[in-house]
mmCIF file of the C-alpha atoms, coordinates in Angstrom:
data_MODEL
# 
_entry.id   MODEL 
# 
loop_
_atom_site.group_PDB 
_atom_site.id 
_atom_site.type_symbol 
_atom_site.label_atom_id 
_atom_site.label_alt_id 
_atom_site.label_comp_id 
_atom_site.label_asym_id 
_atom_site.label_entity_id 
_atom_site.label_seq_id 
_atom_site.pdbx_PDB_ins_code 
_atom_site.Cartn_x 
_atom_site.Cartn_y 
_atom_site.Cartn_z 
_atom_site.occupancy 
_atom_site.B_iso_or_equiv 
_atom_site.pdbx_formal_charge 
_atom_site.auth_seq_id 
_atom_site.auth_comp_id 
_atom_site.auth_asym_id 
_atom_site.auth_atom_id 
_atom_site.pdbx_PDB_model_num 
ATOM 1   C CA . UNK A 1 1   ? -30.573 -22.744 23.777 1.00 0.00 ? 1   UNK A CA 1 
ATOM 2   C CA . UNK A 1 2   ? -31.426 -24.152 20.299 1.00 0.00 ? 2   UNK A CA 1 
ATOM 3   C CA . UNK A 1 3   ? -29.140 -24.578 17.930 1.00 0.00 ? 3   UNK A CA 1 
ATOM 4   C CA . UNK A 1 4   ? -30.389 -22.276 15.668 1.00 0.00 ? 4   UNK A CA 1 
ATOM 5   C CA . UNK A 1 5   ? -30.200 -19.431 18.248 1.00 0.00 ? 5   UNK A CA 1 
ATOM 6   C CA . UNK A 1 6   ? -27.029 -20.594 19.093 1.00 0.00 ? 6   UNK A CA 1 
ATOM 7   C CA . UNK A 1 7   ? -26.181 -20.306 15.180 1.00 0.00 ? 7   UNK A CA 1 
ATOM 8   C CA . UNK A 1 8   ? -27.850 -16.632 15.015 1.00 0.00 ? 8   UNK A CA 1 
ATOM 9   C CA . UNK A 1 9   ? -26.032 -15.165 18.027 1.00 0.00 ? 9   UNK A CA 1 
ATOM 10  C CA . UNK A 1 10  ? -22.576 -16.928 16.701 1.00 0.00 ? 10  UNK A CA 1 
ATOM 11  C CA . UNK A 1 11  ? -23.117 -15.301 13.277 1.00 0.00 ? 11  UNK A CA 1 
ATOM 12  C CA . UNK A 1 12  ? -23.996 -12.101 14.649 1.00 0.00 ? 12  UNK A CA 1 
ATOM 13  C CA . UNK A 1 13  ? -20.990 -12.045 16.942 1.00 0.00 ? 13  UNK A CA 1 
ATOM 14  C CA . UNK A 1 14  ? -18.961 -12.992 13.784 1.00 0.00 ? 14  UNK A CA 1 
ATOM 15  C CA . UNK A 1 15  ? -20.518 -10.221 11.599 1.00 0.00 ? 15  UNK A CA 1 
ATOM 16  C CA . UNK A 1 16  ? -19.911 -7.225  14.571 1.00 0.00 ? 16  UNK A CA 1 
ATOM 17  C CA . UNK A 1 17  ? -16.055 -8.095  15.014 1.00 0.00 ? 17  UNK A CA 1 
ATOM 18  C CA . UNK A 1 18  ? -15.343 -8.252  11.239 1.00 0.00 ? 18  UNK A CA 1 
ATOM 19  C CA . UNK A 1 19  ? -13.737 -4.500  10.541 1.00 0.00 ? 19  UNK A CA 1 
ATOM 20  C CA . UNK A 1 20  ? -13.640 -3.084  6.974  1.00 0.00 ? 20  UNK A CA 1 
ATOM 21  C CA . UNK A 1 21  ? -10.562 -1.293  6.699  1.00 0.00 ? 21  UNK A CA 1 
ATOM 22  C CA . UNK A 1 22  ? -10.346 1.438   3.378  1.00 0.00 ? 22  UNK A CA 1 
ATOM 23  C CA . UNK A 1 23  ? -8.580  0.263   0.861  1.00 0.00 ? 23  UNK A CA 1 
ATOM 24  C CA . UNK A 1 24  ? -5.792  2.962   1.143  1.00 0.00 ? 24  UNK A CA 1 
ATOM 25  C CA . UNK A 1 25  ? -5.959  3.698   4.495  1.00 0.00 ? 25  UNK A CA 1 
ATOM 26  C CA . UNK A 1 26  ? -3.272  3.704   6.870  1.00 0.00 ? 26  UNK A CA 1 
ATOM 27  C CA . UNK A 1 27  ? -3.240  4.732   10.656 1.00 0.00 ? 27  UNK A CA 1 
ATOM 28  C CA . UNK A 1 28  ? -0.107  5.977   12.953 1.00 0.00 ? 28  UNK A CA 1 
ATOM 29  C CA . UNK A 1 29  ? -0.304  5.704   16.371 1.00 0.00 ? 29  UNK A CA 1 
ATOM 30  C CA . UNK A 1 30  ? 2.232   6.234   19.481 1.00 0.00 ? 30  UNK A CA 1 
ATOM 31  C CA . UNK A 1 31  ? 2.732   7.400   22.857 1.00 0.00 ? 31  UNK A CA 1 
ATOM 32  C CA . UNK A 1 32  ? 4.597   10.663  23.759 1.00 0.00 ? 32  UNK A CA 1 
ATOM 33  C CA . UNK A 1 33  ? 6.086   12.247  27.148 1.00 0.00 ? 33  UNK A CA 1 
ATOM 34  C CA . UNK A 1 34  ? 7.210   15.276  28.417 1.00 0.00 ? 34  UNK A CA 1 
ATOM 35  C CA . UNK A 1 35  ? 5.373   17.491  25.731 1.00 0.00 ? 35  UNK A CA 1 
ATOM 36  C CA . UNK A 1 36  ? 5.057   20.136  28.206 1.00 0.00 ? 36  UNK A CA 1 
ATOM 37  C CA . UNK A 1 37  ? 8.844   20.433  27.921 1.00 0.00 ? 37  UNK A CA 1 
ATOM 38  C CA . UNK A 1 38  ? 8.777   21.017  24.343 1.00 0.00 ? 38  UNK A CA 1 
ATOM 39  C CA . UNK A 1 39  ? 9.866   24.529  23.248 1.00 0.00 ? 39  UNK A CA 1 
ATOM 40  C CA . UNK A 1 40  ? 7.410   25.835  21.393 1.00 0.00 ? 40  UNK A CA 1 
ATOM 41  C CA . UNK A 1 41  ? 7.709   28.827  19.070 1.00 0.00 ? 41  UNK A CA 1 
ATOM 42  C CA . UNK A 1 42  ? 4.660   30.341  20.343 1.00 0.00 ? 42  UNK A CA 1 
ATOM 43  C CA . UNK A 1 43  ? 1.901   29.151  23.149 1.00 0.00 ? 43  UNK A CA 1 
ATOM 44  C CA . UNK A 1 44  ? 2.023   25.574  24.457 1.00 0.00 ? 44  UNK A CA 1 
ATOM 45  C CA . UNK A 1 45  ? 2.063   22.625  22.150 1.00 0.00 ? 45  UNK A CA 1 
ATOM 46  C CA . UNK A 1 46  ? -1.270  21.471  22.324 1.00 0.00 ? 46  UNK A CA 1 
ATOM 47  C CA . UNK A 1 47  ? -1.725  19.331  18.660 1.00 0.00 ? 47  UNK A CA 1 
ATOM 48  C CA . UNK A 1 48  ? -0.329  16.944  16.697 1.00 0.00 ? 48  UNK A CA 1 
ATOM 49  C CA . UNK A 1 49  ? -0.672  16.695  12.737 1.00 0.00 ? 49  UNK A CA 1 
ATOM 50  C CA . UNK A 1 50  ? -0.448  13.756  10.571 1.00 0.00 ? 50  UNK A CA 1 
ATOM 51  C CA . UNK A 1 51  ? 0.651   15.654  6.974  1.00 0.00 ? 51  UNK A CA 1 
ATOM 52  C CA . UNK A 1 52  ? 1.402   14.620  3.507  1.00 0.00 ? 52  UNK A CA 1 
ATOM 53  C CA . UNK A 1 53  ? 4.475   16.208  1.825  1.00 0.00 ? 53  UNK A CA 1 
ATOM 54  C CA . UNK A 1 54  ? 3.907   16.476  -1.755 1.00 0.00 ? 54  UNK A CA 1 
ATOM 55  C CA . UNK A 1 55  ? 6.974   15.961  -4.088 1.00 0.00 ? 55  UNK A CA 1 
ATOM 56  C CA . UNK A 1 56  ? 6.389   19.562  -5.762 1.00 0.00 ? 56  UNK A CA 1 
ATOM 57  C CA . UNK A 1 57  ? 8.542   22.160  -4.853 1.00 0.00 ? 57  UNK A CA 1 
ATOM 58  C CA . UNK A 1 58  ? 5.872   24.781  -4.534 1.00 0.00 ? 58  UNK A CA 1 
ATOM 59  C CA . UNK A 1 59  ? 3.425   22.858  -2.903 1.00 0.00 ? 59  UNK A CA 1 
ATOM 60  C CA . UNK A 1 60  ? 2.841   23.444  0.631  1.00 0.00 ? 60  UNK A CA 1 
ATOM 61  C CA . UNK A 1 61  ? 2.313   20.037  2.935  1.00 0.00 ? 61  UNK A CA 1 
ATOM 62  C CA . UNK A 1 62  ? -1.883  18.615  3.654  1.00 0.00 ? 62  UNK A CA 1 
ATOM 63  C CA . UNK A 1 63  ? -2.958  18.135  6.750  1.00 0.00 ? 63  UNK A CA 1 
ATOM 64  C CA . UNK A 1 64  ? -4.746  14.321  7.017  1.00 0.00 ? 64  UNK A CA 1 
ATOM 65  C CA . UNK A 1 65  ? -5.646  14.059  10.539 1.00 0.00 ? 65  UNK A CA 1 
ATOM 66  C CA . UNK A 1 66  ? -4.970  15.993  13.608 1.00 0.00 ? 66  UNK A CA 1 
ATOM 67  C CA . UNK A 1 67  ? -5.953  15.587  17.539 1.00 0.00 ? 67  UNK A CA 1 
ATOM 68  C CA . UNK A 1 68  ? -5.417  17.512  20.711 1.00 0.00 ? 68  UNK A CA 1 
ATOM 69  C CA . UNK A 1 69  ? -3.123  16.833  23.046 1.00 0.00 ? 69  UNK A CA 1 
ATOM 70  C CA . UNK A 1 70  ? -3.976  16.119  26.631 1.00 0.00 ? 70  UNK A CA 1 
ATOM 71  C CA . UNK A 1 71  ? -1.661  16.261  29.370 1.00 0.00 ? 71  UNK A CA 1 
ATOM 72  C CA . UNK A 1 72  ? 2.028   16.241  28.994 1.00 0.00 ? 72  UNK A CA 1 
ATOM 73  C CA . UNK A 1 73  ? 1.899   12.209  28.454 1.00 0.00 ? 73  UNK A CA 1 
ATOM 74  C CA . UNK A 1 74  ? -0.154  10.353  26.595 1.00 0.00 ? 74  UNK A CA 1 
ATOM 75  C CA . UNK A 1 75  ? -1.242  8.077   23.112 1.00 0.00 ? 75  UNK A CA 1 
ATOM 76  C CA . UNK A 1 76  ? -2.377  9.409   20.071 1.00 0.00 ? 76  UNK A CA 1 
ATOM 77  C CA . UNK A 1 77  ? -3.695  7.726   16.817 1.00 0.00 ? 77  UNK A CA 1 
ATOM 78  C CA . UNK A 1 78  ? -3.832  9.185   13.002 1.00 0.00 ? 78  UNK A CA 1 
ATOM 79  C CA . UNK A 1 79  ? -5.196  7.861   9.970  1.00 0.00 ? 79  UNK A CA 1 
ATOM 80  C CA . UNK A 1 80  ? -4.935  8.834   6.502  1.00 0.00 ? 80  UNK A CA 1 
ATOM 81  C CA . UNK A 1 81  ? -6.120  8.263   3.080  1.00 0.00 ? 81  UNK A CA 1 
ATOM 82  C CA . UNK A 1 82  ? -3.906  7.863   0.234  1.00 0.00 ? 82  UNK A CA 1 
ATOM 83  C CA . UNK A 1 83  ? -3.634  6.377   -3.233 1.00 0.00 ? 83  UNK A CA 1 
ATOM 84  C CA . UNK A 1 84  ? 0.147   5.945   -3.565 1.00 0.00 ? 84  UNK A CA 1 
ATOM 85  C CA . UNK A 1 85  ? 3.275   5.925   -2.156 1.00 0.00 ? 85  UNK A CA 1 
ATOM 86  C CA . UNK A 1 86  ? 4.494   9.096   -0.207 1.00 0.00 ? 86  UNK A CA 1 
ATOM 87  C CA . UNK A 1 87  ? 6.136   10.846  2.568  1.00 0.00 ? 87  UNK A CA 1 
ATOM 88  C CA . UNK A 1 88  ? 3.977   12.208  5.300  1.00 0.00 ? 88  UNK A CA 1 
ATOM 89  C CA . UNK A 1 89  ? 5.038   13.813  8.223  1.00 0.00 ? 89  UNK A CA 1 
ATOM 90  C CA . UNK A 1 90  ? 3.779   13.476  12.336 1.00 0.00 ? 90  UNK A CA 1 
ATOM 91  C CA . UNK A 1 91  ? 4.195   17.413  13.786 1.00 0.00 ? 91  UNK A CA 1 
ATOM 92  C CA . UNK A 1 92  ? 3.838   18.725  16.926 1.00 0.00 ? 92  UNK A CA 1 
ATOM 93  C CA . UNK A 1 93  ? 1.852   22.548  16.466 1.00 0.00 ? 93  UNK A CA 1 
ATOM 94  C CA . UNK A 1 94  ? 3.963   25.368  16.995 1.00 0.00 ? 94  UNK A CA 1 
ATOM 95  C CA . UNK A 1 95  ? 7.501   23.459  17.494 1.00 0.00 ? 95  UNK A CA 1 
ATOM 96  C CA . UNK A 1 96  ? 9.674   22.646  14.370 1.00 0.00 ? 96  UNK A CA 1 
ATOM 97  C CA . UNK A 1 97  ? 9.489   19.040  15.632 1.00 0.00 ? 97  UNK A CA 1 
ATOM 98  C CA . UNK A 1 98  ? 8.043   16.212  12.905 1.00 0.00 ? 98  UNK A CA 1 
ATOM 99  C CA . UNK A 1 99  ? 8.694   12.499  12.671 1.00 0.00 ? 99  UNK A CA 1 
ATOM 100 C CA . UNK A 1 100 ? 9.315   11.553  8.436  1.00 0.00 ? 100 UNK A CA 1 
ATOM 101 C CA . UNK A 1 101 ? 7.127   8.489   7.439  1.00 0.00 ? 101 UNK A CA 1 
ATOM 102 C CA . UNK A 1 102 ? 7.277   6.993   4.013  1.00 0.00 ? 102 UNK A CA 1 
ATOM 103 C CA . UNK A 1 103 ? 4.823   4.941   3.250  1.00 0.00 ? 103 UNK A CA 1 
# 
């Protein structure tokens, strides 16, 4: 191999691992068990939310993200987008179970 291919196919490899992360961004990720013996207010829990709280009183919370659940174990990962500090909120659907971030 010539060095100049060898140069190209370095460069490339070099440009294809770089990731551009959002300025902003943020991303939560984690591992949960035993969802199936989560009491859920109604149906199985089958979701998990990533939400922001805003600081109003009267302002109800946004969902960011969300994925389904598969199997009672498992990983998950959420990302978000925001421009400032806040509190945001991991909840499992139809339990009164959430996990306060601030970010």
């Amino acid at each position: 191999m010539t060095k100049k291919s060898l140069w190209i196919v370095l460069s490339a490899c070099l440009i294809l691992s770089c990731e551009t992360k959002k300025k902003g961004s943020f991303t939560v990720s984690g591992s949960y068990k035993n969802a199936d013996k989560l009491s859920a207010i109604s149906g199985p829990v089958s979701k998990l939310y990533l939400l922001s709280i805003p600081f109003g009183a009267n302002e109800r919370p946004v969902v960011l993200d969300s994925m389904k659940m598969v199997g009672a174990s498992g990983s998950f990962t959420l990302t978000g987008d925001t421009k400032r500090q806040g509190i945001f909120e991991v909840a499992f659907a139809n339990t009164k179970l959430a996990v306060t971030l601030i970010n």
